[in-house]
BAZADREN-127535 format. One record per residue: residue number from 1; x, z, y of N, C-alpha, C in turn; residue in three letters. Coordinates in steps of 0.1 Angstrom, whole numbers. Last residue first. Layout:
<sites>
NUM;X;Z;Y;X;Z;Y;X;Z;Y;ala
...
</sites>
This chain:
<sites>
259;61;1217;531;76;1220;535;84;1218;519;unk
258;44;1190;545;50;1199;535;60;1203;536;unk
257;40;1163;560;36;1176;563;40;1188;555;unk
256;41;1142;543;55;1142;551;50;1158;557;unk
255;35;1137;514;30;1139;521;41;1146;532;unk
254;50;1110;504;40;1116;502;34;1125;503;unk
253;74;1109;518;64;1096;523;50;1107;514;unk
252;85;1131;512;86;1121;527;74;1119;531;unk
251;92;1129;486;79;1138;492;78;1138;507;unk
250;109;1109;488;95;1105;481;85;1117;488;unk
249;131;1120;499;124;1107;503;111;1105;499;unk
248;139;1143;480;131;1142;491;124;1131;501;unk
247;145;1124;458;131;1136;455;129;1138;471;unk
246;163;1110;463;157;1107;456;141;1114;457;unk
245;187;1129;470;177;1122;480;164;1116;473;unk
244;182;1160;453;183;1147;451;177;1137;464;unk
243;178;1190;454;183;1183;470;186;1164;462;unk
242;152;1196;433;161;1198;436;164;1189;453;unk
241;118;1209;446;126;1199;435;142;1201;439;unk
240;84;1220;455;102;1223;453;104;1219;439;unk
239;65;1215;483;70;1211;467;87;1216;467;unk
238;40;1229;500;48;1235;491;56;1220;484;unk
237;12;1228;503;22;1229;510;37;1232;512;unk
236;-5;1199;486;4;1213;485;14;1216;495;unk
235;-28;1184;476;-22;1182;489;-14;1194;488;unk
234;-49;1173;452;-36;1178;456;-31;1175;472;unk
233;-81;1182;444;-76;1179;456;-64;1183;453;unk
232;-109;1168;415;-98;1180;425;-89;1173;438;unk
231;-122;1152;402;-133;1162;415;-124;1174;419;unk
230;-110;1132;393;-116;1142;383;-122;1155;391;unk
229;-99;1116;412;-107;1113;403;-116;1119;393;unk
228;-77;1140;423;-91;1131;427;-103;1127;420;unk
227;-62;1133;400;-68;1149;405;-80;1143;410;unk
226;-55;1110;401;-62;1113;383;-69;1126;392;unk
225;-40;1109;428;-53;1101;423;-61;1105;411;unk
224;-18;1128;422;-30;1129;425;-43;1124;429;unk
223;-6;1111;404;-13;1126;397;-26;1130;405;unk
222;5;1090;421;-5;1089;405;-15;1101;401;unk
221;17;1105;437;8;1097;435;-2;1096;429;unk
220;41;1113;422;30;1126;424;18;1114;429;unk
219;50;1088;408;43;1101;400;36;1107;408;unk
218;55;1074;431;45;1069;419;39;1079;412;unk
217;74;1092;438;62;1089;446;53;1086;439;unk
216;95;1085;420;90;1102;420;79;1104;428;unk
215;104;1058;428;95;1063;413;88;1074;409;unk
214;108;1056;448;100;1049;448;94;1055;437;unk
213;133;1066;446;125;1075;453;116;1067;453;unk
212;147;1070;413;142;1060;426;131;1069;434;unk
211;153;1067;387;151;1084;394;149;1075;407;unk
210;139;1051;355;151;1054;367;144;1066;376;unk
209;122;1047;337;130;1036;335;142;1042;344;unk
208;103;1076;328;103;1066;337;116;1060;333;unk
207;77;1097;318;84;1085;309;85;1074;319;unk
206;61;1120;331;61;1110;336;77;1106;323;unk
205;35;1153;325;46;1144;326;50;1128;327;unk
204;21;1176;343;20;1162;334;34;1160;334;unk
203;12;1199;350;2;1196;347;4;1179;346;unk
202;26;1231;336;29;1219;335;13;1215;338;unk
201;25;1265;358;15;1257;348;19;1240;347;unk
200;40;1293;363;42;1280;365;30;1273;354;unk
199;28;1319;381;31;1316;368;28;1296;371;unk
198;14;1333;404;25;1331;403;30;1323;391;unk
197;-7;1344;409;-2;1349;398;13;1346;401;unk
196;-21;1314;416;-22;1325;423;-14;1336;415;unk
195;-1;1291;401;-10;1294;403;-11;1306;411;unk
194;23;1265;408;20;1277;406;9;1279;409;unk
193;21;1232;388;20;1234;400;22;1254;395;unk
192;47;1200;377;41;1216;379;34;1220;390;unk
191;63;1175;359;56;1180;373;48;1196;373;unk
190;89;1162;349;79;1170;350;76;1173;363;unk
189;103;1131;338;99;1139;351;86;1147;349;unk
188;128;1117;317;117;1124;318;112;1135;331;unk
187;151;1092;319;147;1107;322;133;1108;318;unk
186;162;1074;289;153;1074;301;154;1090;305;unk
185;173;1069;263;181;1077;277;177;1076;288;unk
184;165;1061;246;162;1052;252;175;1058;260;unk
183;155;1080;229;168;1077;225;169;1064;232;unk
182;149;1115;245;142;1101;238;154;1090;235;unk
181;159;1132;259;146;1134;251;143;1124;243;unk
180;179;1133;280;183;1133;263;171;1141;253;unk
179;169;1151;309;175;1143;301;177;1145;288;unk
178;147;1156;336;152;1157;325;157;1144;319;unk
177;133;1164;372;135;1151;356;147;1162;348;unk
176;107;1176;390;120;1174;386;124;1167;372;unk
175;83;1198;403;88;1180;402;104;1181;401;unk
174;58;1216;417;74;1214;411;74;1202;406;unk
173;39;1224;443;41;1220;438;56;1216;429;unk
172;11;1253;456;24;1246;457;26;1237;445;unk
171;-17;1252;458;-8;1252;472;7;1249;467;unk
170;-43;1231;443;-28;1240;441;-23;1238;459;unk
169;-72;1235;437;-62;1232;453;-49;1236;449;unk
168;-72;1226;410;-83;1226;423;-78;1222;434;unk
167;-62;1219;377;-52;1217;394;-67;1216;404;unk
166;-66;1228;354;-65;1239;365;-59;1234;375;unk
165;-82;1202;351;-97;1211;352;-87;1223;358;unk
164;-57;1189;341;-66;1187;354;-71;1197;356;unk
163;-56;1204;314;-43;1203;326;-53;1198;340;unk
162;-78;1192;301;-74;1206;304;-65;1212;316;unk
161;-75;1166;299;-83;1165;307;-75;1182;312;unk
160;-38;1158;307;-46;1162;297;-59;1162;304;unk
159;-11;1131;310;-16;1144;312;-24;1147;301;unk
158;15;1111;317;10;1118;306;-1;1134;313;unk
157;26;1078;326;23;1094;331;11;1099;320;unk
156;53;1059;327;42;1057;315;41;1080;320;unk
155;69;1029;336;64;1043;338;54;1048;334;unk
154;95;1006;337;90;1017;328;85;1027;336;unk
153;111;979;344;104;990;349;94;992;343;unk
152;125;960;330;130;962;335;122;977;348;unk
151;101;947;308;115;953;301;125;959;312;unk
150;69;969;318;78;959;319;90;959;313;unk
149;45;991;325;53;988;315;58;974;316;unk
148;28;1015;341;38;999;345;48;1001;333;unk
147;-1;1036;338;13;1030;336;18;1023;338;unk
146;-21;1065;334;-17;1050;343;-2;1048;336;unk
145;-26;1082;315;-35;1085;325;-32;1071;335;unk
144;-24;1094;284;-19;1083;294;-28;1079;304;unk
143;-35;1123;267;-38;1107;270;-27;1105;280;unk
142;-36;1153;250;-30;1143;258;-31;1132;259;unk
141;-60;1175;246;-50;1165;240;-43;1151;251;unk
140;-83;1191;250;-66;1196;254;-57;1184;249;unk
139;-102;1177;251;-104;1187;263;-86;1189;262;unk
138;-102;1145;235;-107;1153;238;-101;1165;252;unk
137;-113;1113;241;-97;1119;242;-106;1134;240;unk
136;-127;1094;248;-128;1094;236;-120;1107;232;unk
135;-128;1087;280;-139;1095;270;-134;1096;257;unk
134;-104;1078;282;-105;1090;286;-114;1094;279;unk
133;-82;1057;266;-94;1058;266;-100;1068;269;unk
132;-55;1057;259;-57;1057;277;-70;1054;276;unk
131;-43;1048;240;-44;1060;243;-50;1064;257;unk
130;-43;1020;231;-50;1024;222;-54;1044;231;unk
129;-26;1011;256;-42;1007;253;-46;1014;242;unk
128;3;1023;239;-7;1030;252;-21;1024;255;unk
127;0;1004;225;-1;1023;222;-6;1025;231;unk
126;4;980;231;-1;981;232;-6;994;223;unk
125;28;987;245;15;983;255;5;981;247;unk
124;46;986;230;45;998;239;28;998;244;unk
123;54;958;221;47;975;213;40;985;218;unk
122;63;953;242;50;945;238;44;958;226;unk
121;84;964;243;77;963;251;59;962;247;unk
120;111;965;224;96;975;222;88;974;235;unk
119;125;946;230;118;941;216;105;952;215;unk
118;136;954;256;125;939;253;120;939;239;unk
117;146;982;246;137;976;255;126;965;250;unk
116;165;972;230;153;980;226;143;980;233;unk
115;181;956;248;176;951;235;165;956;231;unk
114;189;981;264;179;969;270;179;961;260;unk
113;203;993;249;192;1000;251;184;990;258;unk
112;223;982;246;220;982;230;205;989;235;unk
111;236;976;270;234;963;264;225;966;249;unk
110;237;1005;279;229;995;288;229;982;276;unk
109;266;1007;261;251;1016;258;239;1008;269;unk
108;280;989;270;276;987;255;263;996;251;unk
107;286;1002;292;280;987;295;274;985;275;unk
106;293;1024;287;283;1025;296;273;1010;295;unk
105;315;1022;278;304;1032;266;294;1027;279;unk
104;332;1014;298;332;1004;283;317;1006;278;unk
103;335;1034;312;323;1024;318;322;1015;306;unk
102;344;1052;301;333;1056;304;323;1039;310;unk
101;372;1041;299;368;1042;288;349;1045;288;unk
100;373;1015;328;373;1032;322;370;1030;310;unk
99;393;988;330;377;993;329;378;1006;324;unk
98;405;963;349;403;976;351;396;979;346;unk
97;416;931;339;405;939;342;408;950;337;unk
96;435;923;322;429;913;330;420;921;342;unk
95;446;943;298;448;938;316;449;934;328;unk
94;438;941;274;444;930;280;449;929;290;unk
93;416;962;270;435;962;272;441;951;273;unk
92;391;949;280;401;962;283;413;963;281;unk
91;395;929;259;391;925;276;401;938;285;unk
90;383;948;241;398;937;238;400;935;257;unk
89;362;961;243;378;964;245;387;960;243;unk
88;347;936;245;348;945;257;362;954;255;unk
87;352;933;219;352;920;229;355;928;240;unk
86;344;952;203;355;948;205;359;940;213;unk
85;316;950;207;325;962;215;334;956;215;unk
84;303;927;202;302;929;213;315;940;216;unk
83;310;903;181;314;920;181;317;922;201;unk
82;285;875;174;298;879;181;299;897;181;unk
81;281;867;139;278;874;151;289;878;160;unk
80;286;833;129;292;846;135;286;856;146;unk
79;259;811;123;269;814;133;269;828;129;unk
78;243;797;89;244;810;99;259;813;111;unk
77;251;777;74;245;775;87;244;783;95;unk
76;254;793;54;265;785;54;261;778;72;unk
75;226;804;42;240;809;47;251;804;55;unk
74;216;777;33;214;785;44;222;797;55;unk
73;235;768;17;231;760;27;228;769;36;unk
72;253;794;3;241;788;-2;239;779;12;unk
71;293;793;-1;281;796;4;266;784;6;unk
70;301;789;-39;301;783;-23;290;791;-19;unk
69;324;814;-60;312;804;-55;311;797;-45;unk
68;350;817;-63;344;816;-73;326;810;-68;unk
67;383;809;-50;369;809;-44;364;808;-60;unk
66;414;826;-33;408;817;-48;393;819;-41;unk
65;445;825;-24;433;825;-23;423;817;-34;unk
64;482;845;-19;470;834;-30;455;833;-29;unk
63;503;850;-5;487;855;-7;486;844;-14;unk
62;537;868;-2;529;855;-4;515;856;-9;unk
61;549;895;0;542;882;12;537;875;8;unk
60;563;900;-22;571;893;-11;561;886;-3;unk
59;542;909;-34;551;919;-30;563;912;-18;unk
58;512;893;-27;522;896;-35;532;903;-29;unk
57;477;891;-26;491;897;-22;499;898;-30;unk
56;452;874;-37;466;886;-43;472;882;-35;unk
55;419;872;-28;430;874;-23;440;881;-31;unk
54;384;858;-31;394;866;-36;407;862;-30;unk
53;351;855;-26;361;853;-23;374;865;-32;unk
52;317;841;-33;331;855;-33;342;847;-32;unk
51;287;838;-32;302;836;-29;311;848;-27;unk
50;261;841;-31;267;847;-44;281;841;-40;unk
49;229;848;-15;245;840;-19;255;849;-23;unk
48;205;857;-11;209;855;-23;225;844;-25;unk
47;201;861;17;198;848;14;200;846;0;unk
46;197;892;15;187;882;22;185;866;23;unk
45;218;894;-6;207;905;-6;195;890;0;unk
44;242;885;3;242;884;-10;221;887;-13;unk
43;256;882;28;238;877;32;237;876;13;unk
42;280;891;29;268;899;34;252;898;33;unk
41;297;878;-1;293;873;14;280;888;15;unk
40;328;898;-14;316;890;-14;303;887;-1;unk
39;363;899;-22;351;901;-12;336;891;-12;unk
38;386;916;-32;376;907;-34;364;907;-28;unk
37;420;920;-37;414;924;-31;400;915;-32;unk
36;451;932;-52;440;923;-53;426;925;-46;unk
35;488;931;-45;474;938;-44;463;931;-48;unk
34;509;922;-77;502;917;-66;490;931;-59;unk
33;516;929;-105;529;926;-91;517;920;-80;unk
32;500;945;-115;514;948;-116;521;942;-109;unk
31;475;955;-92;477;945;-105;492;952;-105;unk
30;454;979;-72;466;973;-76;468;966;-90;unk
29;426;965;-60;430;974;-67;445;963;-68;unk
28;394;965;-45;407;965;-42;415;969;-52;unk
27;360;948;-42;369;958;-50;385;954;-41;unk
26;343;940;-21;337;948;-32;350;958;-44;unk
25;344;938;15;350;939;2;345;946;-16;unk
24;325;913;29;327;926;28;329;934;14;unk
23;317;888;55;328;893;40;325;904;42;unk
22;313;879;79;301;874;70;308;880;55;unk
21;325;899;105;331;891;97;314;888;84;unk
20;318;893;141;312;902;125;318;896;115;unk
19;341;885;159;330;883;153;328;893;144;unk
18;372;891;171;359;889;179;342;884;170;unk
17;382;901;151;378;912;161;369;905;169;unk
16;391;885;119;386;880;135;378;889;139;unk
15;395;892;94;406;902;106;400;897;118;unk
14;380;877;75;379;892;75;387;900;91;unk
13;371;852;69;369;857;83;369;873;79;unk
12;389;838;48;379;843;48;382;852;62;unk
11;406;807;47;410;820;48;401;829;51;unk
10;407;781;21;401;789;39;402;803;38;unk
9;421;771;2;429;773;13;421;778;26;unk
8;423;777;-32;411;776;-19;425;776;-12;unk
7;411;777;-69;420;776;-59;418;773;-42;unk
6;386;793;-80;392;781;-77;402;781;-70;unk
5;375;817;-113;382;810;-97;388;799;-96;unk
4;345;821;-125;358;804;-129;368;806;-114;unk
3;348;854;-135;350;843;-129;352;831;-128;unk
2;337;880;-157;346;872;-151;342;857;-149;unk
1;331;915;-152;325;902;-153;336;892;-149;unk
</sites>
């Protein structure tokens, strides 16, 4: 297809590291004495803009810029996404500032998971109202038994009626989290009790924001108010979790008599 190009002097935001460039190349090829390279805007699809750009390189250096469309009003109003990583490792090797390669991935993975956060909050809440209707639930299927859902504190406890009906008196109790279940990178905290037998029986799980001794309380807490509520008793003389202060603080406070 051919073009009216125009002669241009703006130089298309392809090399600025600190933004999303709004260009993205459609063809490259060698001519007999120049490279040629041609790029058309990103927002071709969602705002329908039809600007392109074009560039020859010449063998001694010299670029020539040509323009065959303008960007559409709308387009044209859109600010540069800022390039969150590159910003952060530019910062990084600049020398201004110390930063591990681990803590770069750390702060860009916290910045892409607390986006997800706030935008699936309001989602969140309302699944779980649609799941937390006990009568409706049946005997083995899993409901949401309590929750705190906020963009900065997450806890969302999962049981079953089935799973209750075998917690009576458990004498002992397990409790411990997991990782890399969900693409949030939240832990996950199972809870257990043994039965006479011996055999481990899951009787919930907990989808929490952090590992806080505030937070592994909330769970057995929680559990055992749903126990209560449903005409059982946890008090176990027993819980075994790992040495996390985390976990023993909590089984501290909730029930300080246990070994």
């Amino acid at each position: 297809m051919k073009f009216n190009w125009l002669p241009s002097t703006d130089i298309p935001d392809t090399e600025d590291n600190d933004y999303i460039s709004k260009w993205k190349i459609v063809t490259r090829r060698r001519l007999k004495n120049c490279l040629q390279t041609i790029f058309s805007c990103k927002s071709k699809k969602s705002l329908v803009c039809l600007a392109l750009t074009r560039i020859d390189e010449y063998d001694n250096g010299v670029k020539s810029l040509y323009t065959a469309f303008n960007y559409t009003n709308r387009c044209q109003l859109l600010p540069l996404k800022p390039n969150i990583k590159n910003q952060v490792i530019k910062l990084h090797l600049s020398g201004g500032i110390t930063i591990s390669n681990s803590k770069i991935y750390s702060v860009l993975g916290n910045y892409k998971r607390n986006i997800k956060v706030y935008g699936l909050t309001n989602i969140l809440k309302g699944y779980i109202n649609q799941n937390t209707l006990f009568k409706t639930i049946g005997f083995t299927e899993a409901y949401i038994c309590t929750y705190t859902v906020n963009p900065d504190d997450i806890k969302i406890l999962v049981t079953s009626k089935h799973l209750m009906s075998l917690t009576k008196h458990p004498k002992m109790l397990h409790i411990d989290a997991t990782y890399r279940l969900i693409d949030l990178g939240y832990p996950v905290i199972v809870v257990g009790i043994t039965d006479a037998n011996g055999m481990f029986i899951l009787i919930g799980i907990a989808i929490v924001s952090n590992e806080s001794a505030d937070t592994y309380f909330w769970v057995m807490d929680s559990l055992r108010q749903e126990i209560e509520n449903k005409g059982g008793f946890l008090n176990p003389y027993h819980i075994i979790g790992d040495s996390a202060p985390s976990i023993t603080n909590a089984i501290q406070k909730f029930n300080p008599n246990c070994i």
